[in-house]
N, C-alpha and C positions, 0 to 999 in steps of 0.2 A: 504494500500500500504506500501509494509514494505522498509525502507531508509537504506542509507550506508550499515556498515557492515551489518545486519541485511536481506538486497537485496543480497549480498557476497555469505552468509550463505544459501541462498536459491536457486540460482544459481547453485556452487557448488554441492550442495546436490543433485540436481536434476539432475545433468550430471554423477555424481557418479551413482545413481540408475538408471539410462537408459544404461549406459553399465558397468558398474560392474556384473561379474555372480560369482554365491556361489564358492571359490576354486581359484579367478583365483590370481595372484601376478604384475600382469602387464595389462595394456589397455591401448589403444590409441585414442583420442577424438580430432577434429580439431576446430579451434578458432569459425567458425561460430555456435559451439554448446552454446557458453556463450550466444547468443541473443535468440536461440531458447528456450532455459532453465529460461531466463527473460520471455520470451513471455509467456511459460507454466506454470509459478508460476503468473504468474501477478504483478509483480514486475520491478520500472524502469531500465532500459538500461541502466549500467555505461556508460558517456562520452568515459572514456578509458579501454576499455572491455580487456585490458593486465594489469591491477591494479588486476582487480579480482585474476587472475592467480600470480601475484606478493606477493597481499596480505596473500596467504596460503603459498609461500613459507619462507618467512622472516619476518611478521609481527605478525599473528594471527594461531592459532592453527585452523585444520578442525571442522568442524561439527560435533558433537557427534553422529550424524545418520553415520559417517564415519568413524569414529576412532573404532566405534563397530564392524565393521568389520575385523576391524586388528589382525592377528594370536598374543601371547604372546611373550612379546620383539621384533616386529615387528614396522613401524609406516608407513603411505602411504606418499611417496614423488610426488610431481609435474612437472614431467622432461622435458623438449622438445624433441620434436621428429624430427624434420624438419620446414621448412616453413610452420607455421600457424599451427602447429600439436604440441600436449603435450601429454604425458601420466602419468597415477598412475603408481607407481612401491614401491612394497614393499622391505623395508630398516632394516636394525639393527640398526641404529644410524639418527634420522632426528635432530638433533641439539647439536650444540659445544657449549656447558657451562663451564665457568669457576670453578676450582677447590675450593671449598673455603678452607682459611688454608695456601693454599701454600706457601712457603718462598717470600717476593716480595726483588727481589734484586733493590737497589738505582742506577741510573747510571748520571754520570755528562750528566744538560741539555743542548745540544748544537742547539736546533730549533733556530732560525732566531726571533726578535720579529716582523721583520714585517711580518714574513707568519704567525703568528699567530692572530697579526689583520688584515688580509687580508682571512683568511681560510675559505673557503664559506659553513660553516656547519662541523658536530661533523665527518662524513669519511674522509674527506678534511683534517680536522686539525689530524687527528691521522694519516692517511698516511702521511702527515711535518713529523710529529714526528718519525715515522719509520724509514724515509727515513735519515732526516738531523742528527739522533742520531745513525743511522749503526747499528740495533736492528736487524737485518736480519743477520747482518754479524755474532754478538755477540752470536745470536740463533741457527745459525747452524754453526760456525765456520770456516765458508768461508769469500771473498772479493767478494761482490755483489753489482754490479752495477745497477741504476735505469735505465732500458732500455723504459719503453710507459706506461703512464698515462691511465685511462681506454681506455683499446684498444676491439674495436667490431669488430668481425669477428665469421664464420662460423665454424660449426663441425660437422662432418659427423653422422646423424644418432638423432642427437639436433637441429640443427639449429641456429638462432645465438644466440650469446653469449657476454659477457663484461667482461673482467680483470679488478679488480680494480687498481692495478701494477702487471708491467712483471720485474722482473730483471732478470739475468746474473751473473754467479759469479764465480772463479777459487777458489779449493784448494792448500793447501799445496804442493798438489803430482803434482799439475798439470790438474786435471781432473774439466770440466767444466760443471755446471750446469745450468737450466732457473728453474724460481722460481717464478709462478704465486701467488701473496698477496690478499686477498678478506680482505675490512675491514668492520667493522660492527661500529657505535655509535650510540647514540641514544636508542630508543624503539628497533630500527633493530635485530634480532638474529642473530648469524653464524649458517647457513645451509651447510649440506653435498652436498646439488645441486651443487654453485660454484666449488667446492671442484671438484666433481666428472668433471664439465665440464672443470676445470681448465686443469687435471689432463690427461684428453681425449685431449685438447687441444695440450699439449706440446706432447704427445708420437704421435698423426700424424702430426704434422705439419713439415713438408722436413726442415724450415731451425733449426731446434732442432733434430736432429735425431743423433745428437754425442753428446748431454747433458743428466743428470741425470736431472729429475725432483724432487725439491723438494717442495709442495704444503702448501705454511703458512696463516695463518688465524690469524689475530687481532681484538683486543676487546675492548674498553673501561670499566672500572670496576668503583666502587664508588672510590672517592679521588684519582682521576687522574691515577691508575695504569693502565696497557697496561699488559693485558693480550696475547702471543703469542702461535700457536700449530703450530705444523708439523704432516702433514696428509698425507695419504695413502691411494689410492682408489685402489683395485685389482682387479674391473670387476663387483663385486658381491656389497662389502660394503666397507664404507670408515670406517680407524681405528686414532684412534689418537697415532703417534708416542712420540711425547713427547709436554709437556706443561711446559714454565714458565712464570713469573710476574715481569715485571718492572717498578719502578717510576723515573720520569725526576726527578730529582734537582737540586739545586746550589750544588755545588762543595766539599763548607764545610759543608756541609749537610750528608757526606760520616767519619763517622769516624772511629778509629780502629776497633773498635769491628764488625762492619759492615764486614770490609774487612778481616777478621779472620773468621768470618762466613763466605765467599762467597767461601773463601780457600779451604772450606773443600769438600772431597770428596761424587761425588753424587749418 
């Protein structure tokens, strides 16, 4: 009887092979397929048969019986489809990695210490840090407002879904954005899933229909840097617009040369 991941792995694989055909780029398979796929490998039942589905999106790479299917610079993504319904869908990009090398610029820490002894886990405490250090604002050059804490609701065509923050924000000119944030810490990966459903979110949703969407994604990196990107989904694949690197510090921790670097054009 094969346990944990190892039951994941067999699961998976076997719902792949029952409707995967040679060619295709897309399929759709509905939730009670996870216990029938248990039944037919002989392997336990997950308690929360939406772990499994979870686990290939953001934890764990597929099965190498399913990865061998994938056409070159391709990768199979996990999408929903509706209520109790998910599909494969083939992708150019299944995950946001950090650049290594990049400039990490230093920014004065302004977090709160008590949400940081208060922060209930490694997403928790890097959205504080987002939020209370204006890293959104800094990143895209707007004034953005935190508008909803992971907010659940539906999308046409997925089903439901979770923001990990929604903000708000004005430019310069006047012109107003929403700005769904997915964070990642821990083990966790940045996947294009959120991305893509973020991204679907804000263009139907009626009270956003005068904003510019712009879709950010945060990371946790070694020695505390905060990795951010700005993405872009066009239908087909998500791209990454731009990526930088930031470390909270104390104050004086900022000195000339720092800020003669940051001057310079990019």
């Amino acid at each position: 009887m094969a346990k944990g991941l190892a039951a994941y792995d067999a699961i998976i694989s076997d719902i792949f092979a029952r409707f995967y055909k040679n060619g295709a780029t897309e399929f759709t398979f509905g939730r009670e397929e996870i216990a029938a796929s248990a039944a037919q490998t002989g392997v336990a039942m997950p308690k929360n048969a939406g772990d499994v589905i979870y686990t290939y999106r953001y934890r764990k790479a597929l099965p190498e019986s399913v990865i061998r299917t994938q056409p070159q610079g391709y990768h199979w993504l996990i999408l929903g489809a509706g209520d109790a319904l998910y599909r494969f869908r083939l992708s150019r990009l299944a995950e946001i990695v950090p650049t290594p090398g990049l400039l990490v610029r230093k920014i004065p820490d302004s977090t709160p210490q008590i949400i940081l002894n208060y922060a209930l886990g490694d997403e928790q405490a890097l959205l504080a840090k987002v939020r209370y250090n204006r890293l959104v604002d800094l990143f895209l050059g707007i004034t953005a407002y935190s508008l909803q804490n992971h907010l659940r609701t539906k999308i046409p065509n997925y089903g439901q879904i979770e923001i990990d923050e929604l903000y708000v924000g004005v430019d310069s000119q006047g012109a107003q954005y929403v700005v769904p944030v997915q964070a990642k810490g821990g083990s966790d990966k940045l996947g294009v899933i959120q991305t893509i459903q973020d991204t679907i979110f804000c263009q139907t949703h009626p009270r956003y229909s005068g904003c510019l969407a712009r879709t950010v994604s945060a990371q946790f990196m070694p020695n505390e840097v905060i990795a951010l990107f700005e993405l872009a989904f066009d239908g087909d694949d998500v791209s990454i617009i731009r990526e930088k690197h930031y470390k909270l510090v104390k104050g004086d921790e900022i000195n000339a040369a720092d800020q003669l670097l940051y001057r310079r054009p990019e």
